[in-house]
Each structure stands twice: as C-alpha cells, then as structure tokens.
Biopython code that builds the backbone (N, CA, C, O; Angstrom):
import numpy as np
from Bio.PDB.StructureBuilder import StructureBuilder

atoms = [
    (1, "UNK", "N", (0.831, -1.190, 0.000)),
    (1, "UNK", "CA", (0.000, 0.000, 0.000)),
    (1, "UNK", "C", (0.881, 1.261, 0.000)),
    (1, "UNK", "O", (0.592, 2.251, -0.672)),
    (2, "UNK", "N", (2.030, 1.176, 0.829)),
    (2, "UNK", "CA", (3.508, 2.484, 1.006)),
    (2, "UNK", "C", (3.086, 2.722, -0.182)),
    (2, "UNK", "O", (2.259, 3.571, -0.516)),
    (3, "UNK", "N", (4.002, 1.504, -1.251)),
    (3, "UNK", "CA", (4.553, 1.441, -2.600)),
    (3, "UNK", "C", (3.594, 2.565, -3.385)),
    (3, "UNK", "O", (3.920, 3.671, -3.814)),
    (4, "UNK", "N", (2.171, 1.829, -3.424)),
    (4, "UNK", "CA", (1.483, 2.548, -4.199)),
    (4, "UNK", "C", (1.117, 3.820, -3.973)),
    (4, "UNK", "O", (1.049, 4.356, -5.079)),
    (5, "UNK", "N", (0.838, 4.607, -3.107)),
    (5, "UNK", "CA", (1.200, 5.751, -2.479)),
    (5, "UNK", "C", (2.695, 6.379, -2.891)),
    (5, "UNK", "O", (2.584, 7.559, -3.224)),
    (6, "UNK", "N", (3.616, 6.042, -2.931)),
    (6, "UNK", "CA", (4.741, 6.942, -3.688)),
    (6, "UNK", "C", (4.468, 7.112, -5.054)),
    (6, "UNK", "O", (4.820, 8.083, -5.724)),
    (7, "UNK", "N", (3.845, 6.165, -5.438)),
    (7, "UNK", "CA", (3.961, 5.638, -6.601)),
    (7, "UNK", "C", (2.743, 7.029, -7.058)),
    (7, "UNK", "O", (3.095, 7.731, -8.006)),
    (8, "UNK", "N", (1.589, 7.311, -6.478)),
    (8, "UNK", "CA", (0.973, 8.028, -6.896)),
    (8, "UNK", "C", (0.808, 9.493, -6.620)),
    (8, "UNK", "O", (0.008, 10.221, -7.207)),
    (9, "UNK", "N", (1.726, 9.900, -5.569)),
    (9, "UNK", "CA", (2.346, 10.993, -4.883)),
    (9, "UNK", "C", (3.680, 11.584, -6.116)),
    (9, "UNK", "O", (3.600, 12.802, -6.281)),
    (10, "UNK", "N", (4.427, 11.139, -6.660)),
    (10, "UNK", "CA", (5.245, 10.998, -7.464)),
    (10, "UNK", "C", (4.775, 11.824, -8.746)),
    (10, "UNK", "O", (5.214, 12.833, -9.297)),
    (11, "UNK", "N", (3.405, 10.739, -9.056)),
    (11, "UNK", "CA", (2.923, 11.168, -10.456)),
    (11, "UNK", "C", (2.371, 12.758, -10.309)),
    (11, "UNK", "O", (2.654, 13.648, -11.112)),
    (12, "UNK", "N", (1.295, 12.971, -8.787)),
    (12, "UNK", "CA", (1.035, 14.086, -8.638)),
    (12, "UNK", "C", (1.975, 15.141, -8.772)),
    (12, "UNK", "O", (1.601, 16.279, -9.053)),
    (13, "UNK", "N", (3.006, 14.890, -8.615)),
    (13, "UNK", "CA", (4.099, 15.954, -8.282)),
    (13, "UNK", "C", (4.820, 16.675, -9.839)),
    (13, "UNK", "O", (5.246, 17.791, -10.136)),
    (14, "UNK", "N", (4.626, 14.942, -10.806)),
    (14, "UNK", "CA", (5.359, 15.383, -12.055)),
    (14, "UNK", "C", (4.370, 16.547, -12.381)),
    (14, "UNK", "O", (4.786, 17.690, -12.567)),
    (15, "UNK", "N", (3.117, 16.235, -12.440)),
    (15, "UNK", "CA", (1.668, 16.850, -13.097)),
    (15, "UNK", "C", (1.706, 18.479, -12.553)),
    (15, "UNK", "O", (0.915, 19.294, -13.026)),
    (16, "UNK", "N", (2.689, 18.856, -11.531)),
    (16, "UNK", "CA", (2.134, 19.673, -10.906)),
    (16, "UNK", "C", (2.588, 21.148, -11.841)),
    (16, "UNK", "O", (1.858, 22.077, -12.187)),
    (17, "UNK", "N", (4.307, 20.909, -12.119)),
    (17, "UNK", "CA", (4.914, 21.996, -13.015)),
    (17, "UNK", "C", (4.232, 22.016, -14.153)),
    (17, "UNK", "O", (3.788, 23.116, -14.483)),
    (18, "UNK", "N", (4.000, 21.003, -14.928)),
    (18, "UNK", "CA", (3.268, 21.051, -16.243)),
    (18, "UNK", "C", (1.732, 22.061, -16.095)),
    (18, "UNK", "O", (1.191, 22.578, -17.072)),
    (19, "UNK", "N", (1.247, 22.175, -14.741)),
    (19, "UNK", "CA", (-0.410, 22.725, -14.569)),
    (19, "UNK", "C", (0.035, 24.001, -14.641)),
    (19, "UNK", "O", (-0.648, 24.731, -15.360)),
    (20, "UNK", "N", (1.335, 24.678, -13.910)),
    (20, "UNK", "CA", (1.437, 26.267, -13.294)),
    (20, "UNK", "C", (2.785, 26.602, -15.377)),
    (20, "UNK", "O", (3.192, 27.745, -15.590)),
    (21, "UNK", "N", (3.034, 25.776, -16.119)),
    (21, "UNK", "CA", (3.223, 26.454, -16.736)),
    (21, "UNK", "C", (2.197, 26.846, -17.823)),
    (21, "UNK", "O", (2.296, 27.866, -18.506)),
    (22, "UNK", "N", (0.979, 25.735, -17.937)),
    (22, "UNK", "CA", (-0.183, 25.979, -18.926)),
    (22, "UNK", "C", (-1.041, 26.797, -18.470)),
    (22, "UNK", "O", (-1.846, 27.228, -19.295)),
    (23, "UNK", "N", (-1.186, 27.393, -16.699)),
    (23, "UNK", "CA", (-1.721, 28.934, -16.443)),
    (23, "UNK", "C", (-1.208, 29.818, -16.697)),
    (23, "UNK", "O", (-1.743, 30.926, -16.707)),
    (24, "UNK", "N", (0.324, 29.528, -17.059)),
    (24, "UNK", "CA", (1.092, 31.201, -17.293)),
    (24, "UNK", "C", (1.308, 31.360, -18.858)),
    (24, "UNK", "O", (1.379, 32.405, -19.504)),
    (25, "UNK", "N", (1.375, 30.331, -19.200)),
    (25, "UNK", "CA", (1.188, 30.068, -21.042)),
    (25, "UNK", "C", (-0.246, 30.958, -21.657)),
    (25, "UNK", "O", (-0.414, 31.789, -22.550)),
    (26, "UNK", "N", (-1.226, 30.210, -20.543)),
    (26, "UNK", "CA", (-2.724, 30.822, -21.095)),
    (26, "UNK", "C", (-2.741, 32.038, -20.764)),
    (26, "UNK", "O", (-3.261, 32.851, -21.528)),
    (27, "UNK", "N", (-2.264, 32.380, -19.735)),
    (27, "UNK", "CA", (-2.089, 34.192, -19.158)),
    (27, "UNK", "C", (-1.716, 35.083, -20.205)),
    (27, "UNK", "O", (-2.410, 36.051, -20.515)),
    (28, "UNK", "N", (-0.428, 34.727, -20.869)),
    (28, "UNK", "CA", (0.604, 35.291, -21.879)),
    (28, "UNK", "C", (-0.421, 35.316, -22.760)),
    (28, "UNK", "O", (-0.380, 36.332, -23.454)),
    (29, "UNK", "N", (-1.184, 34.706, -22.967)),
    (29, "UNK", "CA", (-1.990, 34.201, -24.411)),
    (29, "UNK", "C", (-2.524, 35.496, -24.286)),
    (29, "UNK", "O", (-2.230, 36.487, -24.955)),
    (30, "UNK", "N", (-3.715, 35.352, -22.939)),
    (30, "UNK", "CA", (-5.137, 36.507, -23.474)),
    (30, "UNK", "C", (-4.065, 37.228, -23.067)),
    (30, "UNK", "O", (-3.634, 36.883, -24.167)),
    (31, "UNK", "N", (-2.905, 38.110, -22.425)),
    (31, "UNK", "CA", (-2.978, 39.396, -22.522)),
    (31, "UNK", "C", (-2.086, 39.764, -23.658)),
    (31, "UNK", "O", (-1.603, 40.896, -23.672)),
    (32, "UNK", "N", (-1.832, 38.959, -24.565)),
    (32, "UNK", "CA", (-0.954, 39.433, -25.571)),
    (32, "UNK", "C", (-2.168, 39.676, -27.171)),
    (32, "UNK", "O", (-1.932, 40.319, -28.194)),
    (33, "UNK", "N", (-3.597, 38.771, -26.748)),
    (33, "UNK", "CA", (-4.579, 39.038, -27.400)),
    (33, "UNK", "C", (-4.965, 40.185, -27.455)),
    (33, "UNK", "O", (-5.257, 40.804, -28.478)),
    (34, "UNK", "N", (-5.020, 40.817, -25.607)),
    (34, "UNK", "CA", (-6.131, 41.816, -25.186)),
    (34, "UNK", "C", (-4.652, 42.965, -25.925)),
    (34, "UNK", "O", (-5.186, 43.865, -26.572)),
    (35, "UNK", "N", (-3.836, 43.034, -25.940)),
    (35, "UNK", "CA", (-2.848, 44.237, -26.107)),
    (35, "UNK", "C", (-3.275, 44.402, -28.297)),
    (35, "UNK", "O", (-3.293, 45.235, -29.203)),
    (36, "UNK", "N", (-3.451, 43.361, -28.105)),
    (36, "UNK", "CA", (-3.563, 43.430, -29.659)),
    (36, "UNK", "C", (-4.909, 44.023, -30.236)),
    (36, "UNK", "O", (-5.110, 44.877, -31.099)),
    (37, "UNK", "N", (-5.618, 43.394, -29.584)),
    (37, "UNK", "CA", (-7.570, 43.980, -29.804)),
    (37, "UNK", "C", (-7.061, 45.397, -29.665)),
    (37, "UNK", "O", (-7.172, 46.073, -30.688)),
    (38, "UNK", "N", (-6.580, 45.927, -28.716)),
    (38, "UNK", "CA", (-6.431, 47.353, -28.032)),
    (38, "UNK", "C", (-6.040, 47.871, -29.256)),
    (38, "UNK", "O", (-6.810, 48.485, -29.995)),
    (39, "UNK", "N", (-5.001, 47.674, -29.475)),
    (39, "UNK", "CA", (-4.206, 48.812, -30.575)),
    (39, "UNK", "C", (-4.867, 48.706, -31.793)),
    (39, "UNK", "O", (-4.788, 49.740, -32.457)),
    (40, "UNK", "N", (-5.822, 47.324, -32.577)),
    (40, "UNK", "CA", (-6.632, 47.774, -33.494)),
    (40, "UNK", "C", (-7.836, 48.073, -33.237)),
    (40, "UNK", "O", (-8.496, 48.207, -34.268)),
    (41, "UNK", "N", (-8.689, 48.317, -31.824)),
    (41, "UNK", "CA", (-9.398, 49.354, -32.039)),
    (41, "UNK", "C", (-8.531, 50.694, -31.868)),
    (41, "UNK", "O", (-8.468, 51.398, -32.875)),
    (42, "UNK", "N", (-8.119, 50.965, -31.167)),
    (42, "UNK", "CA", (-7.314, 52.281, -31.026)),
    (42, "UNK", "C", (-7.037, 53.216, -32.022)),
    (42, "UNK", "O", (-7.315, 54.385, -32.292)),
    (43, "UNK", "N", (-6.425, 52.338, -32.448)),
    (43, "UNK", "CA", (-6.197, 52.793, -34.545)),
    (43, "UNK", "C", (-6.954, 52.602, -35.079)),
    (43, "UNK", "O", (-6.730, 53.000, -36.222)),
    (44, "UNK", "N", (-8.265, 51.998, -34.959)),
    (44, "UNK", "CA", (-9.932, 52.178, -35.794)),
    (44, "UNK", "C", (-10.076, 53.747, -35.371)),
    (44, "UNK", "O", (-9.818, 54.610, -36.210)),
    (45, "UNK", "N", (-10.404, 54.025, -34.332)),
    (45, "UNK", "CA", (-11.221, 55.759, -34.065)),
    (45, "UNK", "C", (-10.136, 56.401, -33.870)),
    (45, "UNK", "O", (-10.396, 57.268, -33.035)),
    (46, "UNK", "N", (-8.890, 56.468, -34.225)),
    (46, "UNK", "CA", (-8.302, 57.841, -34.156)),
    (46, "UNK", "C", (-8.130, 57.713, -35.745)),
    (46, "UNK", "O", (-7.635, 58.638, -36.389)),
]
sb = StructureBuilder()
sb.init_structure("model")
sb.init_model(0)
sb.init_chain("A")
sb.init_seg("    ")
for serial, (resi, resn, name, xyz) in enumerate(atoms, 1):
    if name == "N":
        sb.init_residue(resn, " ", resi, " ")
    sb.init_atom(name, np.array(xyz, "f"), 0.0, 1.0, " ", f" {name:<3s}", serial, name[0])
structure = sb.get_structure()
C-alpha cells in the first residue's frame, strides 16, 4: 500500500509543473490578445 502511495504521490508531483506552466502560457496568451484587440481598435477611431 507504502509502494502505491509513492507511486501516486510521485505522479502528482510530475503533473504539478506542467499545470502552473499551462496557467502562465494561457495568461501570456489573453494578454498578448487583449494588447492586440487594443491597438486595433485604437487605430480604428483615431
């Protein structure tokens, strides 16, 4: 029972860096979207 318990403590742990870089990946995403929407409306009405 140990065994399997490391065994699945382990996996949690690989999983964990892979989760906090696909929130900061998706972060980068929309605000590099939202900077972009911005400047072509911006440059629509002026």
């Amino acid at each position: 029972m140990l065994n399997k318990f490391l065994q699945n403590t382990k996996s949690v742990v690989k999983h964990l860096p892979n989760f906090n870089s696909l929130i900061n990946m998706k972060n980068t995403i929309y605000f590099g979207l939202a900077a972009y929407w911005s400047f072509i409306l911006i440059n629509t009405f002026l």
